[in-house]
C-alpha positions as a Markdown table, in Angstrom:
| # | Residue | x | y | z |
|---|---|---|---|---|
| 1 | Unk | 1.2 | -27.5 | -4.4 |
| 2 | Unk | 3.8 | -28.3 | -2.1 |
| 3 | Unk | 4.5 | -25.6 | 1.0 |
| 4 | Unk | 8.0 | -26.0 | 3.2 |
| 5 | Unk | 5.9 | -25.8 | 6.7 |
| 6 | Unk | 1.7 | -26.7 | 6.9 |
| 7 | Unk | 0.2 | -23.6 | 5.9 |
| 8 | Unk | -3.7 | -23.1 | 5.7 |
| 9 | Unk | -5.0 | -23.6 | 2.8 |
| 10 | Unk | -9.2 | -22.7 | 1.9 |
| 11 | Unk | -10.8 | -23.6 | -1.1 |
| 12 | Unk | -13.5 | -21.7 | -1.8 |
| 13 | Unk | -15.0 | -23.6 | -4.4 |
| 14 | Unk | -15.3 | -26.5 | -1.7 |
| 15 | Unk | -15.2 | -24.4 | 1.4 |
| 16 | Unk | -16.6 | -26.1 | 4.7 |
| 17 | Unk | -15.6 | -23.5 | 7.3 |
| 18 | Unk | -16.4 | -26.3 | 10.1 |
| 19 | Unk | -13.8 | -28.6 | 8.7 |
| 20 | Unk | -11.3 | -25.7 | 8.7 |
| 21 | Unk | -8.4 | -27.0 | 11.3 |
| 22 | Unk | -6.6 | -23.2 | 12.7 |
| 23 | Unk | -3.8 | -23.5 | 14.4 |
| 24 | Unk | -2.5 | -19.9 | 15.2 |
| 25 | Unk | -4.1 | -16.6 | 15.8 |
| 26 | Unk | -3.8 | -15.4 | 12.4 |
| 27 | Unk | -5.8 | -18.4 | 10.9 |
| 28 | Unk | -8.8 | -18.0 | 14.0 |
| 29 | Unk | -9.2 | -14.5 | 12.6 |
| 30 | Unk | -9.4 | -15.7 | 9.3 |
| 31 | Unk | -12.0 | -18.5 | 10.3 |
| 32 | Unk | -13.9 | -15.7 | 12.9 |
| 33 | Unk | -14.0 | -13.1 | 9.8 |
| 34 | Unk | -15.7 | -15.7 | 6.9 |
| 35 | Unk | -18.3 | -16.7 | 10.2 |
| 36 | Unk | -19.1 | -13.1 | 10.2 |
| 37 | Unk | -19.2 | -13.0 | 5.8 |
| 38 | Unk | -21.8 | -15.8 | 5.7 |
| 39 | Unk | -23.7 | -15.0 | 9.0 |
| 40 | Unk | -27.1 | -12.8 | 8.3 |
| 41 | Unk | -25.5 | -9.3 | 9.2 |
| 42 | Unk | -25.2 | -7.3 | 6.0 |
| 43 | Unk | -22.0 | -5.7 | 6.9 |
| 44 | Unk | -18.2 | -6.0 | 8.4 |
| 45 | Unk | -16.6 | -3.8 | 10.7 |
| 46 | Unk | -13.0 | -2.4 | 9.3 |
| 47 | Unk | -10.2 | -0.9 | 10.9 |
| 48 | Unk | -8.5 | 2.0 | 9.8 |
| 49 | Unk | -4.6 | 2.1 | 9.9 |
| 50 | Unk | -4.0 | 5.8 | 11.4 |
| 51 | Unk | -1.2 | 6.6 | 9.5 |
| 52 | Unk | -2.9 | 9.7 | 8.9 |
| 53 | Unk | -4.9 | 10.6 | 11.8 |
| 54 | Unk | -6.6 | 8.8 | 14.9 |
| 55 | Unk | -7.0 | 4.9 | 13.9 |
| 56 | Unk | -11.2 | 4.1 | 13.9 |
| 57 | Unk | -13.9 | 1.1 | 13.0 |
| 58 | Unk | -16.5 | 1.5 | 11.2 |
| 59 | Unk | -19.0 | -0.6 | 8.8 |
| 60 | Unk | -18.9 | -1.5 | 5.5 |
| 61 | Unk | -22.0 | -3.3 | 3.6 |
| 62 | Unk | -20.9 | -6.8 | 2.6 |
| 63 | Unk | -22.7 | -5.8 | -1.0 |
| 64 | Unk | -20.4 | -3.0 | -2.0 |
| 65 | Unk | -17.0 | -5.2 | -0.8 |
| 66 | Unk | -18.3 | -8.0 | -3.3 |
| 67 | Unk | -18.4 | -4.9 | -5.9 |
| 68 | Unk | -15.2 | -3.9 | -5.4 |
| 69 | Unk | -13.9 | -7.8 | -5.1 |
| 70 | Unk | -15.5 | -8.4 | -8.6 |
| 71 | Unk | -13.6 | -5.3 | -10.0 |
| 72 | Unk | -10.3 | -6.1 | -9.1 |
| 73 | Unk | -10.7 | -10.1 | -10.2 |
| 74 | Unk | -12.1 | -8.8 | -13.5 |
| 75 | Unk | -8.7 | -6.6 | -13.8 |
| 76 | Unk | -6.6 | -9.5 | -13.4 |
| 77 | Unk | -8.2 | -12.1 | -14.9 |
| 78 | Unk | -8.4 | -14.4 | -12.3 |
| 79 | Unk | -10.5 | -17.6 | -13.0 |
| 80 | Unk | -12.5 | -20.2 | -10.3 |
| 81 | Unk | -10.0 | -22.5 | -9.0 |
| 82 | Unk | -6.9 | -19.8 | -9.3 |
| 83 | Unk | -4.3 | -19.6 | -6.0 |
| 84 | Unk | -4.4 | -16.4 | -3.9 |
| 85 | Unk | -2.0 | -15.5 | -0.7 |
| 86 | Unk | -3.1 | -13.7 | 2.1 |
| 87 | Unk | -0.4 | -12.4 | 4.2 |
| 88 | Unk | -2.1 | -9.0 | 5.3 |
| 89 | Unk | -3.5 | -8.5 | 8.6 |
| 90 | Unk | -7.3 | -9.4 | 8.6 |
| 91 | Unk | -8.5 | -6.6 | 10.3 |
| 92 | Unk | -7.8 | -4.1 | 7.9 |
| 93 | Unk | -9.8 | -3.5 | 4.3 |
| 94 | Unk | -6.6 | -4.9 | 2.5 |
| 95 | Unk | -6.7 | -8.1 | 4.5 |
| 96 | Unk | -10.4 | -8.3 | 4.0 |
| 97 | Unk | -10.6 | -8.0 | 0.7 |
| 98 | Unk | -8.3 | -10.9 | 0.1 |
| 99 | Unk | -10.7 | -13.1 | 1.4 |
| 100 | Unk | -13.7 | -11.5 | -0.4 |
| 101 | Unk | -11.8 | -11.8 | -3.7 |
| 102 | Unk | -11.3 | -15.3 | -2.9 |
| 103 | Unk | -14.5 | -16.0 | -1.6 |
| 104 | Unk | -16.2 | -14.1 | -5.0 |
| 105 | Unk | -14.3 | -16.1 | -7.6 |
| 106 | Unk | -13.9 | -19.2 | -5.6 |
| 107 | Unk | -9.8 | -19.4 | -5.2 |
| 108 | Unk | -7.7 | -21.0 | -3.5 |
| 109 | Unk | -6.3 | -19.4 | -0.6 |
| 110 | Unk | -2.9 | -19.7 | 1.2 |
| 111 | Unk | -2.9 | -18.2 | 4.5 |
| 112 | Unk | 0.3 | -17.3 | 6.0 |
| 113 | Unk | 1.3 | -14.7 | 8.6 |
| 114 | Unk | 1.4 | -11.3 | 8.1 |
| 115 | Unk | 4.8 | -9.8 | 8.7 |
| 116 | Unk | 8.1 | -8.6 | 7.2 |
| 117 | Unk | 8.8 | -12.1 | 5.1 |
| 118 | Unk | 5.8 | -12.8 | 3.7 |
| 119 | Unk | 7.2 | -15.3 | 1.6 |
| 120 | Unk | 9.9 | -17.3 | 3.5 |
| 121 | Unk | 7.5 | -20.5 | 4.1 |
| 122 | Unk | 5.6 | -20.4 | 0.5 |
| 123 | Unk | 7.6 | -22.5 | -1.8 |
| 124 | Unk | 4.4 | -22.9 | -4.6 |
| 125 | Unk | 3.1 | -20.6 | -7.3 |
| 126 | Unk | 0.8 | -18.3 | -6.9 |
| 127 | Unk | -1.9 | -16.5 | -9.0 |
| 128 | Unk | -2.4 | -13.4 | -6.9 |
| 129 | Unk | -0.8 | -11.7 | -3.9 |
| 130 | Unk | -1.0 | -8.5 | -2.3 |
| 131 | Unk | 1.9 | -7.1 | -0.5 |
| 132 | Unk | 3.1 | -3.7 | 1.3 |
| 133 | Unk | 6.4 | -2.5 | -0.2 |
| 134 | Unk | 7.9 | -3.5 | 2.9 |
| 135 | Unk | 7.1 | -7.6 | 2.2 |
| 136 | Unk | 8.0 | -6.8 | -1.1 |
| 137 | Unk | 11.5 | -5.7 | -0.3 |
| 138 | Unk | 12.0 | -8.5 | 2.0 |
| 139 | Unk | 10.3 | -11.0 | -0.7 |
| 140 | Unk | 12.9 | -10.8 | -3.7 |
| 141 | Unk | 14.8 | -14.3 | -3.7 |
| 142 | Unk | 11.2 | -15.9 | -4.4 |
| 143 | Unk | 8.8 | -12.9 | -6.0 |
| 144 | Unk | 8.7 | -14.8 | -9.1 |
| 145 | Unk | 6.5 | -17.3 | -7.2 |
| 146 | Unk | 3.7 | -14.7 | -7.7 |
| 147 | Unk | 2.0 | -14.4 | -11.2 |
| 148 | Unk | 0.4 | -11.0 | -10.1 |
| 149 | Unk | 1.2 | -8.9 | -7.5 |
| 150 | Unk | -0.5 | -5.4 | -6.1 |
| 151 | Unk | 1.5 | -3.5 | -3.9 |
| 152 | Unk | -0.2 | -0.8 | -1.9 |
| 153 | Unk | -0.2 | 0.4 | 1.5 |
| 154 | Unk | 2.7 | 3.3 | 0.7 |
| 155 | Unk | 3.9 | 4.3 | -2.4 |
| 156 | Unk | 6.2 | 2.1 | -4.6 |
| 157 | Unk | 9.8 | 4.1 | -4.5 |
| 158 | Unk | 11.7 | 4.4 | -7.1 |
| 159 | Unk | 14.5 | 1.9 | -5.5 |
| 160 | Unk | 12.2 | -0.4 | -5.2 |
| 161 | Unk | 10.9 | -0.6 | -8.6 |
| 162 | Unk | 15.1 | -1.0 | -9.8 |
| 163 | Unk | 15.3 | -3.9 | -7.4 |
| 164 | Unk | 11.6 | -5.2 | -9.7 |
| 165 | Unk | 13.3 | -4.7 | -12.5 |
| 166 | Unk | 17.0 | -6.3 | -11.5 |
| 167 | Unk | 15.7 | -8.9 | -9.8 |
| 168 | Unk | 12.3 | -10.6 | -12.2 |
| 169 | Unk | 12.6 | -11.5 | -16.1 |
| 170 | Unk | 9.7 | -10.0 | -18.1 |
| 171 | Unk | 9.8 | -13.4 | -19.8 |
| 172 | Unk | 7.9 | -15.3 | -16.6 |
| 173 | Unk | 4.6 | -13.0 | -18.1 |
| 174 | Unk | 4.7 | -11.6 | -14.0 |
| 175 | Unk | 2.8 | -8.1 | -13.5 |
| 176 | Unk | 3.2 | -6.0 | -10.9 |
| 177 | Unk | 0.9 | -3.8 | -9.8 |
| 178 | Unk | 1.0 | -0.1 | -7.5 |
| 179 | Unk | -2.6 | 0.6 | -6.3 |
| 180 | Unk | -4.3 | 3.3 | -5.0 |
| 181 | Unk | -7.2 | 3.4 | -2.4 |
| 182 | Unk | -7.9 | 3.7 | 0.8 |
| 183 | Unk | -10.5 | 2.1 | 3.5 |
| 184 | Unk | -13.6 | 4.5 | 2.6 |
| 185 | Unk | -13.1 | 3.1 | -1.1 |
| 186 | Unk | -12.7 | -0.4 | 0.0 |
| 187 | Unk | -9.6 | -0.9 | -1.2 |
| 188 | Unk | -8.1 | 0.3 | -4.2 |
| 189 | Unk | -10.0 | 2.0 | -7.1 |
| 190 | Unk | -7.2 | 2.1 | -9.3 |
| 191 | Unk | -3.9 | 0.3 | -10.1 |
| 192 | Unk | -0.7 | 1.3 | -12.1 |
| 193 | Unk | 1.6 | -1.2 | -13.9 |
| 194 | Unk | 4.9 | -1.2 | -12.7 |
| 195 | Unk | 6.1 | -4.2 | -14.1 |
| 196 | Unk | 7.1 | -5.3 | -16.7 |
| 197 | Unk | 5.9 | -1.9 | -18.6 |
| 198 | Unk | 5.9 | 0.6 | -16.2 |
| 199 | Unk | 3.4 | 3.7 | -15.9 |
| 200 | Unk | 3.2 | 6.9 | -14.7 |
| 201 | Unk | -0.5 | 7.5 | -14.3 |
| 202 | Unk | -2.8 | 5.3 | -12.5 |
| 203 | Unk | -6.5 | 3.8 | -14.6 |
| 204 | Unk | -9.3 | 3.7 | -12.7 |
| 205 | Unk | -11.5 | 0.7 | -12.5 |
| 206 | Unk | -14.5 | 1.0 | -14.7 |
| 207 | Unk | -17.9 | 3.3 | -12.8 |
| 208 | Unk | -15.1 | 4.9 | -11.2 |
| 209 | Unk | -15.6 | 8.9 | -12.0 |
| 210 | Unk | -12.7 | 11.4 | -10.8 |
| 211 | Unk | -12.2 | 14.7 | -10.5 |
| 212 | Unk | -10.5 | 17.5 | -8.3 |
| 213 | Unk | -11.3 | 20.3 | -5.7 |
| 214 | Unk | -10.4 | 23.8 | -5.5 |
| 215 | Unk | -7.2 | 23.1 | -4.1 |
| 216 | Unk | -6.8 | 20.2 | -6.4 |
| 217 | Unk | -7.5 | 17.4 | -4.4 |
| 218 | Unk | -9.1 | 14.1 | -6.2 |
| 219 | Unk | -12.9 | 13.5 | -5.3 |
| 220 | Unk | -13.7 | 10.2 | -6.1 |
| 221 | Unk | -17.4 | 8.9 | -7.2 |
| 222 | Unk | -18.4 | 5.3 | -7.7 |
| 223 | Unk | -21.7 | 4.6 | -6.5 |
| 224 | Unk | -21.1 | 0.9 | -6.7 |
| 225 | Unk | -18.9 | 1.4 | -3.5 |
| 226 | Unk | -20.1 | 4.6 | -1.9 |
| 227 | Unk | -23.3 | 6.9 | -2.8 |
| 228 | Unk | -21.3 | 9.9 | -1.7 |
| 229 | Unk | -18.2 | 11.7 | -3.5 |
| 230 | Unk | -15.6 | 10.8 | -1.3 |
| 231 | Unk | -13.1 | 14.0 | -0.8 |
| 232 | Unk | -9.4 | 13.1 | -0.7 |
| 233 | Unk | -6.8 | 15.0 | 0.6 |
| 234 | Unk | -4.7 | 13.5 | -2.5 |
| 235 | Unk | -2.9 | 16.1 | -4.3 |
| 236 | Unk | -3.2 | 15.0 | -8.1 |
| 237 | Unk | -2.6 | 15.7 | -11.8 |
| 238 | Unk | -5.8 | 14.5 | -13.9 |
| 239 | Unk | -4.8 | 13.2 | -17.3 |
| 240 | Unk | -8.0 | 12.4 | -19.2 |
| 241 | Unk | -11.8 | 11.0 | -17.5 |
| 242 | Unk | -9.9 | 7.6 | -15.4 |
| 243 | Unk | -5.9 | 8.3 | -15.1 |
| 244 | Unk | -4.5 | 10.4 | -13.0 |
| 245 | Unk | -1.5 | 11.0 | -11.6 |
| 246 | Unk | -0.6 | 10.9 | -7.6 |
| 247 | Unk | 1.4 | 14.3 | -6.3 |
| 248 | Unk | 1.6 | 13.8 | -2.2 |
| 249 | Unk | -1.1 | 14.0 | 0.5 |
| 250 | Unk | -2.0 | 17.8 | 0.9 |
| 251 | Unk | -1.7 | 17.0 | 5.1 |
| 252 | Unk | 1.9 | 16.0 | 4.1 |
| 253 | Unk | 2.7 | 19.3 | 2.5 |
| 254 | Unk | 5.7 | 21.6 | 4.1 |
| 255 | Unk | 5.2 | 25.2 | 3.9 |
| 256 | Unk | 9.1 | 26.4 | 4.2 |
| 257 | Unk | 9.4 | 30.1 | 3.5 |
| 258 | Unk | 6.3 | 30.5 | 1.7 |
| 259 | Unk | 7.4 | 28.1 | -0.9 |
| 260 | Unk | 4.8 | 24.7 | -0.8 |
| 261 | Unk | 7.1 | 21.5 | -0.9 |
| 262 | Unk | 5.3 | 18.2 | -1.6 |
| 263 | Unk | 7.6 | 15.4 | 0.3 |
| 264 | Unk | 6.2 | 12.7 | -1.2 |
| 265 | Unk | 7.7 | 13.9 | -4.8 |
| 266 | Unk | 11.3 | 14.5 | -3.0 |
| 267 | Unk | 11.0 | 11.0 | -1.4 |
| 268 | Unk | 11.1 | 9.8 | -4.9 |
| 269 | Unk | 13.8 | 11.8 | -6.1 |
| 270 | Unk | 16.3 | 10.7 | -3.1 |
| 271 | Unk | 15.4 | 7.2 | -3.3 |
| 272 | Unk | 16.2 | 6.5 | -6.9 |
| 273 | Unk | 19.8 | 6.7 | -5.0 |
| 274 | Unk | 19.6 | 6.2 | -1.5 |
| 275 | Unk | 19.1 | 2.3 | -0.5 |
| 276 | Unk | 17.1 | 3.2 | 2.4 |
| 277 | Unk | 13.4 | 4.5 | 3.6 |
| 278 | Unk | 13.6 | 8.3 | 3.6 |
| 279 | Unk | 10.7 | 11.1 | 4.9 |
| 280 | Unk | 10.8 | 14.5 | 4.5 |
| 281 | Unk | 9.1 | 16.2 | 7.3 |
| 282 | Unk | 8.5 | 20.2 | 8.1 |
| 283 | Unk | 9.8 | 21.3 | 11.7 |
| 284 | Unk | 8.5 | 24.3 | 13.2 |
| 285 | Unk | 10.9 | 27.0 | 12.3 |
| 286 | Unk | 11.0 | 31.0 | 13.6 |
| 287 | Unk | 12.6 | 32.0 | 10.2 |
| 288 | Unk | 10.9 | 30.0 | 8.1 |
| 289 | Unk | 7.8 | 29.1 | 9.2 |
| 290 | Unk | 8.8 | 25.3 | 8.5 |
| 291 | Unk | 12.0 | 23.6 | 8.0 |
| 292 | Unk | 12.7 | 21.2 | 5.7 |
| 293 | Unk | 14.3 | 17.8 | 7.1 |
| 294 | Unk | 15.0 | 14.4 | 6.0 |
| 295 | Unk | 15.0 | 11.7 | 8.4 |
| 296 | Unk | 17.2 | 8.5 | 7.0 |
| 297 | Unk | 16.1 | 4.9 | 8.4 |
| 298 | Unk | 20.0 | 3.3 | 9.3 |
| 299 | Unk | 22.7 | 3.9 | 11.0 |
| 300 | Unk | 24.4 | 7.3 | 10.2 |
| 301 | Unk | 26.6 | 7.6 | 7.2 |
| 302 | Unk | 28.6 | 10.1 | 5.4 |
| 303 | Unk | 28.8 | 8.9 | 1.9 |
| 304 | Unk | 24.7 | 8.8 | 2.3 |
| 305 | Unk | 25.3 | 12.5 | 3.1 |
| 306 | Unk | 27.3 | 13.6 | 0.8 |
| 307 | Unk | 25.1 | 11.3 | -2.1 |
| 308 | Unk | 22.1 | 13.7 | -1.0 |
| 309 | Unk | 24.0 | 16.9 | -1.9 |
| 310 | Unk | 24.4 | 16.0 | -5.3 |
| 311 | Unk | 20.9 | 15.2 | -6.1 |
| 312 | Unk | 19.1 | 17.2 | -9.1 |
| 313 | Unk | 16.7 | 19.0 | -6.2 |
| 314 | Unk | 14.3 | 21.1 | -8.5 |
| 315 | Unk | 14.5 | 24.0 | -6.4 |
| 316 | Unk | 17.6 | 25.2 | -3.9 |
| 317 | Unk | 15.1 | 25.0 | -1.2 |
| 318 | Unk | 14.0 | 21.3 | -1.7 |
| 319 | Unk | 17.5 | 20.4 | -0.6 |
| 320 | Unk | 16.7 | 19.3 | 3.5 |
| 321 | Unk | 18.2 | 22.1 | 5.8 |
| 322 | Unk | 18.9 | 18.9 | 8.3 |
| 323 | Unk | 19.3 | 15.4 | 8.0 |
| 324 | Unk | 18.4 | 12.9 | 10.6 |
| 325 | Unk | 19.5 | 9.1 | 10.8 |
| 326 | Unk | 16.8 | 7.1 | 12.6 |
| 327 | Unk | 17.6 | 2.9 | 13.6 |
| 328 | Unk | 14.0 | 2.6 | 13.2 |
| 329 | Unk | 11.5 | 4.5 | 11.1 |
| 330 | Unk | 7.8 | 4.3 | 13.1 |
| 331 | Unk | 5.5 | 2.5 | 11.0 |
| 332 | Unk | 1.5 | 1.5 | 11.4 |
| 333 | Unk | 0.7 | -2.3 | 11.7 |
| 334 | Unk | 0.1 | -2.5 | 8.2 |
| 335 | Unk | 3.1 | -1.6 | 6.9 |
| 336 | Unk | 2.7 | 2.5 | 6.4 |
| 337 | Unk | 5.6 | 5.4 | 7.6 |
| 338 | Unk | 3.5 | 7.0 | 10.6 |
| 339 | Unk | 4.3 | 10.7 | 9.6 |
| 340 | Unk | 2.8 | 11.8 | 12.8 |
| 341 | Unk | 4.8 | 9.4 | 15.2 |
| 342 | Unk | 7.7 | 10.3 | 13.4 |
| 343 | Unk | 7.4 | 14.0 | 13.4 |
| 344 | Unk | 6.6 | 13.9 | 17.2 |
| 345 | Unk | 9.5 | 11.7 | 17.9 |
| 346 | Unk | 11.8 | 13.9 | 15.8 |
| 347 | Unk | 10.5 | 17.3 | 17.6 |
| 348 | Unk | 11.9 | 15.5 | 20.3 |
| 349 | Unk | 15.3 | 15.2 | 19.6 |
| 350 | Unk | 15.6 | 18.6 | 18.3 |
| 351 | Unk | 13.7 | 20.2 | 22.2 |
């Protein structure tokens, strides 16, 4: 294994945390975090991300991570003495898990630091990897390091995938990954190939049992992970007993005229032609109740414009009723469009 710069590296299958040599504050959190794992204390403290709500900590038993851990190594097949990258911050459940996984099937892990270029220092293959599309899209001249990758903290767009597609061979035996999970389910619960054969429903993990509400929201109930259902606010389409597919977040839904707009769904749509990060939010409207607007991460363009008026929208009224160019899209330390900080700061410009 040969790295460009000295990057950590923890073998689990020989781990001696004392002899672990950190250098940066990324690598002291990894060391603090596996003194906490093997101390006596039965659980962890996780942060959530607050891209939906008010950012809180709160404890997870140490048992039920090792449940989940064992799921997702069972999925991918990874074997004792297998590579894993972290490059996810620690304190959240994605970062966390990385180290469980690696921990519970002894791997060897590569530490480097979380941010927008995951990649730029690694110059060595790599079993598994978990990225947010973010990484991903700033990852593409050496994704092919990575023999499987899950992508989650924001959906997968439809751009994105293309760029999967253009970019990897399905020849290197790669598989890409979009999950879906949150921090109540400790991580992900279920994962949908993207690469090389792509689908459109995600498979839950085996124990997992779905179903939805009244307003058809997935409950989710795996006893392994939590002894309560665990209500979503996950819009969904159930397919059979453990695939579903994912619709929008009911929070996220617009009411414009009495007619329910999921912006999620729309977001896909645009960005199978738009080269940038797009959201559709709802603005408080007297006529409407809501309006409809897209907000456009870069600098203002008319061809982008005039691309978006010829788009297949469903409906006449999914087409936005204003578009808004933003240098700089808000985004929550892990890598997730902050709908709320966007909508505020949007509401703004419009006062």
């Amino acid at each position: 294994m040969s790295l460009f710069t000295i990057i950590m590296l923890i073998d689990f299958k020989n781990l001696n945390i004392n002899q672990l040599s950190s250098e940066t504050e990324f690598e002291n959190k990894i060391k603090a975090f596996l003194n906490d794992w093997f101390s006596e204390i039965k659980t962890v403290q996780v942060q959530t991300s607050g891209s939906t709500g008010v950012p809180k900590v709160f404890d997870i038993e140490k048992k039920k991570m090792i449940a989940s851990a064992e799921m997702t190594c069972n999925f991918l097949d990874l074997v004792e003495g297998d590579s894993a990258l972290i490059c996810l911050p620690i304190e959240y459940i994605s970062g966390k898990m990385m180290v469980v996984r690696s921990i519970i099937r002894k791997l060897k892990l590569v530490v480097t630091e979380p941010n927008t270029r995951p990649l730029h220092d690694i110059d060595c293959k790599v079993d598994f990897c978990a990225m947010t599309p973010l990484q991903v899209e700033n990852s593409f001249d050496k994704l092919y390091l990575i023999k499987n990758l899950i992508i989650g903290g924001a959906a997968v767009s439809e751009n994105l995938k293309k760029k999967i597609f253009d970019t990897l061979s399905s020849e290197n035996s790669q598989r890409i990954f979009e999950t879906y999970g949150m921090s109540e389910t400790l991580s992900h619960i279920a994962l949908k190939q993207i690469f090389p054969d792509p689908e459109d429903f995600f498979t839950t993990f085996e124990s997992v049992e779905i179903s939805t509400d009244e307003r058809g929201c997935l409950k989710i109930f795996a006893p392994h992970l939590n002894a309560e259902v665990l209500q979503t606010n996950d819009l969904v389409e159930i397919k059979n007993n453990n695939q579903f597919r994912f619709l929008g977040r009911i929070d996220n839904v617009i009411n414009s005229g009495g007619a329910k707009i999921f912006p999620e769904q729309l977001e896909a749509l645009v960005k199978k032609e738009i080269p940038c990060e797009v959201v559709f939010i709802g603005l408080e409207d007297d006529t409407l109740g809501q309006k409809l607007v897209l907000v456009i991460e870069g600098q203002k363009s008319q061809e982008i414009i005039d691309n978006i008026a010829t788009l297949p929208f469903e409906k006449s009224f999914h087409k936005p009723k204003e578009i808004i160019f933003k240098e700089k899209i808000p985004r929550t330390p892990n890598g997730k469009i902050n709908r709320i900080e966007l909508k505020n700061m949007v509401k703004t410009i419009n006062n």
